[in-house]
Every structure is written in C-alpha cells, then in structure tokens.
Residue, then its C-alpha position, 0 to 999 in steps of 0.5 A: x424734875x427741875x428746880x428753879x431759884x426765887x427771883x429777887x423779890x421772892x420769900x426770905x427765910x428767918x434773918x434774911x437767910x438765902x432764899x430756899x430753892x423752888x420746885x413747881x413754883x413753890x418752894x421745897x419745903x412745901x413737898x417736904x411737909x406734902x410726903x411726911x403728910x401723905x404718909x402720916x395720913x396713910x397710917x392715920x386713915x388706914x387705921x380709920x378705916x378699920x376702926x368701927x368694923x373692927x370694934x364692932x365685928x371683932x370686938x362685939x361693941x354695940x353701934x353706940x357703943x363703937x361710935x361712942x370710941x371713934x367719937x372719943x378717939x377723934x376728940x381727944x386727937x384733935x384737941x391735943x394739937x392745942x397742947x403741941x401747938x403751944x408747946x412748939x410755939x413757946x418751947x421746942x419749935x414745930x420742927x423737934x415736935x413734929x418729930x417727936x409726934x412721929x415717933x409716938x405715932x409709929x408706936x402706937x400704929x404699931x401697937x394696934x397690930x395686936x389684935x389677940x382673941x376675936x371676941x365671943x357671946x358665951x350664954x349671951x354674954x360677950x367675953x372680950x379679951x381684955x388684955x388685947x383692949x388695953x393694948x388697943x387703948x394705950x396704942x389709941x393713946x400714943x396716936x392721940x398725943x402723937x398727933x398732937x404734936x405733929x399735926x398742927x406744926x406740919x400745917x403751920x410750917x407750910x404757911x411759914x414758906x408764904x408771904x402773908x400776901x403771896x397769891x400762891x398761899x392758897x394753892x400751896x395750901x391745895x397742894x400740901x392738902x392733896x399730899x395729906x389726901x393721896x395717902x388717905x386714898x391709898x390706905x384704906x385701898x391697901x389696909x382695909x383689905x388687908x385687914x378685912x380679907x387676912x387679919x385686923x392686924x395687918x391692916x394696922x400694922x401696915x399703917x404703922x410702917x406707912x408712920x415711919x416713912x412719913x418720919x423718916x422724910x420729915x427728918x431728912x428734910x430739914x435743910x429745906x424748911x430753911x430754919x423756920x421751924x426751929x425753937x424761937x429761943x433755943x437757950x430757954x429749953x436747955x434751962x434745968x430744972x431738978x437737973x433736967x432740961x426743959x426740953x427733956x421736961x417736955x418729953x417726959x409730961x408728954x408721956x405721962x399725958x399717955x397714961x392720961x390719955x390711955x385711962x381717958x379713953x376707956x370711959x368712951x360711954x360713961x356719962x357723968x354729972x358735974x352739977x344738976x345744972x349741967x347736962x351728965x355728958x362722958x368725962x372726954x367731953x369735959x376734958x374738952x369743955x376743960x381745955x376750950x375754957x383754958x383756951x377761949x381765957x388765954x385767946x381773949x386775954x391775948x386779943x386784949x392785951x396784946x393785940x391792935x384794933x386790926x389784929x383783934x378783928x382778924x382773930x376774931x374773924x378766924x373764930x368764926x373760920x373756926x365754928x365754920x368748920x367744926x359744922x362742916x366736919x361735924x356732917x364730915x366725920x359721919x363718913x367713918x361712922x354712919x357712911x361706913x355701917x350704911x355702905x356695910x349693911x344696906x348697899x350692893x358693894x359691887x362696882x367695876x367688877x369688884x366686890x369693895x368692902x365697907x372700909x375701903x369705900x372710904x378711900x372715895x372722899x380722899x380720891x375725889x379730892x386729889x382728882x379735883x385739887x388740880x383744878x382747885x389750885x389752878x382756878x383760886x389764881x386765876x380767878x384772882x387774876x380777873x378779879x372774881x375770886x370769892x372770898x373766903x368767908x363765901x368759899x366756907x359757906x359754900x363747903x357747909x353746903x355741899x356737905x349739907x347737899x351730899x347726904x341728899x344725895x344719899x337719900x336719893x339712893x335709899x329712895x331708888x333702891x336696887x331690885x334687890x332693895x339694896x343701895x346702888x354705891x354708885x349713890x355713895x360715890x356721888x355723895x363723896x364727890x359732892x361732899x369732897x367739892x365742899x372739902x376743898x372749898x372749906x379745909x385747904x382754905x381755913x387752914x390757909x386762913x390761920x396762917x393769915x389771920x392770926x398774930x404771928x405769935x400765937x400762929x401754932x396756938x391757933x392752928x391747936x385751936x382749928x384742930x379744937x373746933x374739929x375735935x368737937x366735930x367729931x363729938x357732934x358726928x358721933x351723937x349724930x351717927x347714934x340716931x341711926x344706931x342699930x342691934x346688930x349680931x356683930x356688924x349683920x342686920x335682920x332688917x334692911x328696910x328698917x335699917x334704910x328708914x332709919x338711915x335716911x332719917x339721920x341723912x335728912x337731918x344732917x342735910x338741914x343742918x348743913x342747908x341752915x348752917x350754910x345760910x348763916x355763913x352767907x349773911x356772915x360773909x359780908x362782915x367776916x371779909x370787913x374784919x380780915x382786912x386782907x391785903x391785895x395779893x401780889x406776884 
C-alpha cells in the first residue's frame, strides 16, 4: 500500500491543522471508520442472523411472538442514536462515544453467549428457562444503547473528512458503506453456522469478539480522524456536578438507560392503551412515538429559530430523505424475518454443492453489496464528470423500487416451485441482488445526504434522526412479517403449499408498497433537488 498527501487545496482538519494523510485518494480517517465499521457490523449481524431461529427453535417463541422481539430489538437500536447523537453533539464529541459504545457492545454481544436450557412443551405447556432470557434481555439492551452511542457518530465522522462540495463525498460513502457490508457478509457465513451446527452460543460468542477488534482499531485510530471527533468544548464535560464530572454523569445515565431499556424490551408483545382515542399498540412503540415528538419539537424549533431560508429548506429536504428511507428499510428489514422463515420452511437450500442453512443465507444481501460497491463508486464520478449523474432525490426513488421489484422476484420463485414443490434459492439469491441494487442507491447516499444537508451544528442529531426513521422500519417490517406468521412445532411446518400462499400474499403486498412509495418519490423529486440547493462539486 501507499499514501499519498493532499495537495494544497485538499481538506483541512479543525483549526487549520495539517491536512491528513491520503490512501486510495481518500483520506485514512475513512479506513479507520471502514474496519472499526466492518467489525462492529460482523458482531451486529452475526447476532441478527441467529436471532429469529434461535427464539424460535430454541426458545419455543411462536412466529409472532419472535417478530414481535426482533421488531422491538430493531426499534429501540436505531432509536437510541438520536440520544448518542445529541449527546456526542453538545457534550463528549463523537470519538469517546463511539468508544464507549463498544465497550457496551462487546458486553453485550458477549452476554448472548449464555444460552442455558433449550426450551421444552411439558403437557403442552412450554417451559423456558427464565434465567437464560434475562440474560438474553439485558444483553439485548447493552447492544442497544451501545449502538446508540457509536453507530450515528461513526457515520457522521466519515462526512467530517469531506468538504461539503467534494465529488469524492458519495463514493466515500460507497466505501465506508462496503466496510460495514464485508463484515455482514462474513458473519452470518462464519456465525450462523457456527451457531446452527455447534451451539447458539458460539455463534454469539464469536460476535462478540468480532465487537472487540472493531474497538480496538477505533481506539488505535485516533491520529487520523485528524481531531474532528473531538468534544466541541472540552472544559463543559469537566464541570461537577454533586462532585461528578458531566462527562462521568453521562457515563452513569447511559447505564441506567440499560436497566430501561432491559425492562423495555420484555414487553415485546404486550399491547397497551393510552387513550380510547389512540390505537393500544406495545410500550416500545410509544417510547418511540415519545421520543419522535421530543425530536420533531426540538428539530422544528431549531428550523425556526436558528436556521436561514436556505438552511430551513435543506433540512426539510432531509426529512423526506428520511421517510424515504424508513419505507425502503421497512420492506428491507423482512430479510431477517420473513425471508429467513421463508428460506428456512419452504425452500431447497441447496447451492454449489452446499447445504446453506437459514441464517447464513443472509450473507446474500451484504456480498451483493460488496460485489457492486466498486462499480457504485466508480460510476456516481464519472457520471458526474459528463453531467448525468442523477440527483439524489431519483437515486432514493429508484431504491424504494427495487425493493418493492425484489419481493417479485420471490413470487416468481413460489409460482415456479421445484419438482419437490420447494423453492429454488436461486429465486432468493435473485432477490437479494435486486434489493441490494436498491440498497446501494438508497443507504450510502442518504447517510451521505445528512452530512450535507444538515446545519453543521445538529449534524449528529440528525444522523439520530435517519436512525429514528429506521427504527420505525423495523416496526413496519415486523407488522409485515406477522401477516405471514405461521403455528409451527418449533421453527417445522406441516403445510408448505399453505405456507407459500401465505408467503406470497405478504411478498405481493410489500411489492405494491414499494411500487406506489417509489412512484410518490419521483413526482417529489423535482421540488426535493430545488430545496437542497446543492452546490456544484468540484476537484
């Protein structure tokens, strides 16, 4: 490998500092935030990949039961980047976040390791063991606040190492993106047979070691994020309060969150009602709803009161960046849940040879996207360079279309069984890379579009707020994966044909969502690219 230096007119670190040090043409900062990414992501979706299988052969859950957990679970750990967001943004700066984020994550990652009894029907009653599901819940909730911390601060340093109008945002973006995909490709390969074939708890473990090399490069890193992810005000987290530091205050209200969090999590299917004239929905949902009306207050104030014309407009473009992308994720999401019970019950797993197993299937979307990121991030430049390259507002559209065309794809597969009335998982594999197509479209350049877009002062706010969008994808996904949830004796189906209809009903349905919602985008387009008021990129 080489490096080479920025030439004069390159990107300045705070106060004028040296200009940091290239490799590839980008600066080091960016593989810094790729590695500590990619491994943070190995654990993240090593764990993912085993999560519905394991509640529900392992634990007994029912389908709706286990939907109702990972749609909690995937709430709650994108909503808590709006907290770590706001705290990194006003207090401890985004480099000690996403440290102490990883330490909660290697915690908890580690904690999913106890599995202790396998779950039996004693006079067709199941009898779980309850001790391992506190364990399992309080290690849910390290992760989640974990999470919090680091995963909207890794992604806003990456936009602090561009210049607003550098050409080479998006593609960093795309690369810094592959990072976070080659470890979710590498772990459910590596994890979820691990975990399927040996124990549930050495599939989790090994997530949890592939947390704490992602900390440890973040940590050795430091020099090359050239200080932008430093506090803004260091002397205001060293003030005491009752003899504790705010900074240490921090620390400590992060770990009482955990207990929160910890008791939140286990009322995944308790449904309840505020007022008659509400719907009763569970109490993470209203944490949400809780949490959006402090956020939508706060973000509207701020557009009021601090923000120009111009400025008001961006962010308001970026709000719609972000529904956008809480639609596409919405379909997204159903990869972990109704993909995986549909690639588990109803499909001929056999490819190349190989017997894959449910969970490690999912390592389809993340190699697609490090198969085609190189040519995402060659051709975003080079259609600018002759003036094509659509803008940003049509790449989100298209995403929501691909997502909507890749569960089609899958009911072309149901349509077209094999001989043995299963499905070919050649189907899958071609749904994955229609939807990852719309991935790449969609992900690398909204998170690239809150950098931009937003008033550099609330930047880590609003990378929470993506992540808030998102947490309500994984409610919708959820609710989704429930119209196809099935009785099963732990995880085994007596009824394919039954089953496939019922799949295929749910795949129609996502496939019109993501037509219609795609259609909206388009017509939006137009006003959406007026009101970013993007400037011209230049070398």
């Amino acid at each position: 490998m080489s490096t080479e230096q920025h030439p004069p007119h390159a990107m300045q670190g705070p106060q004028g500092s040296p200009p940091p040090e290239m490799l590839f043409g980008h600066p080091k900062g960016l593989f810094v935030c790729f590695f500590t990414e990619m491994w943070e992501r190995f654990s993240f979706y090593g764990m993912k990949a085993l999560l519905f299988l394991y509640l529900i052969k392992y634990h007994l859950f029912t389908d709706e039961f286990g939907y109702n957990v990972i749609g909690a679970y995937g709430a709650l750990v994108y909503a808590m980047p709006v907290v770590g967001g706001l705290l990194a943004d006003r207090y401890i700066g985004m480099r000690k976040a996403v440290i102490f984020g990883g330490i909660l994550l290697v915690l908890g990652h580690l904690g999913m390791a106890f599995e202790g009894h396998q779950a039996v029907i004693v006079a067709g009653e199941v009898q779980r063991d309850e001790q391992a599901l506190q364990v399992f819940y309080l290690s849910l909730a390290l992760i989640i606040v974990g999470v919090g911390f680091l995963k909207p601060n890794i992604s806003t340093i990456v936009g602090q190492l561009y210049p607003e109008s550098s050409p080479k945002r998006d593609s960093g973006f795309t690369i810094f993106y592959a990072g976070i995909n080659l470890g979710a490709t590498l772990a459910p390969l590596i994890c979820a047979y691990l975990g399927e074939t040996y124990g549930w708890k050495y599939g989790f473990g090994l997530a949890g070691l592939g947390m704490l090399a992602g900390l440890l490069v973040f940590i050795r890193g430091k020099k090359h994020l050239q200080g932008f992810a430093e506090p803004r005000d260091p002397a205001r987290i060293l003030k005491k309060t009752a003899g504790i530091t705010t900074e240490q205050w921090i620390y400590l209200s992060a770990i009482g969150s955990v207990v929160l969090v910890w008791g939140l999590i286990q009322t995944h299917s308790l449904v309840l009602s505020i007022s008659s004239l509400l719907p009763a929905v569970s109490p993470v949902i209203w944490f949400l709803h809780s949490v959006s009306l402090v956020l939508a207050i706060g973000i509207g104030w701020f557009m009021v009161k601090h923000c120009n014309p111009i400025e008001r407009q961006q962010m308001s473009a970026l709000l719609l960046f972000i529904v956008a992308g809480l639609v596409f994720f919405g379909l997204y999401e159903q990869t972990y849940g109704s993909w995986v019970a549909f690639s588990d019950r109803v499909m001929d797993r056999n490819m190349l040879g190989l017997e894959w197993s449910a969970g490690q299937l999912t390592f389809l979307g993340a190699f697609f996207v490090i198969s085609l990121s190189p040519i995402f991030a060659w051709l975003w430049p080079a259609l600018a360079r002759k003036h094509c390259d659509p803008s940003k507002p049509v790449k989100t559209a298209l995403g929501i279309l691909f997502a909507g065309l890749s569960f089609m794809v899958l009911v072309l597969g149901i349509q077209m069984p094999l001989s043995s009335g299963l499905v070919s998982i050649w189907f899958l594999v071609a749904a994955y890379f229609v939807l990852e197509i719309g991935e790449l479209l969609l992900s690398p350049i909204g998170l690239s579009a809150v950098t931009q877009l937003s008033v550099k002062r609330v930047v880590s706010l609003m990378m929470g707020a993506w992540f808030l969008g998102t947490s309500y994808s994984e409610i919708l996904a959820a609710e989704l994966n429930k119209l196809a949830a099935i009785d099963t004796q732990g995880g085994v189906i007596s009824d394919v044909p039954s089953a496939m209809a019922l799949y295929e009903q749910l795949f129609i349905f996502s496939a019109q969502i993501g037509v219609v919602m795609a259609l909206v985008f388009f017509a939006l387009a137009p006003l959406m690219k007026k009101m970013m008021h993007e400037k011209t990129a230049t070398n």
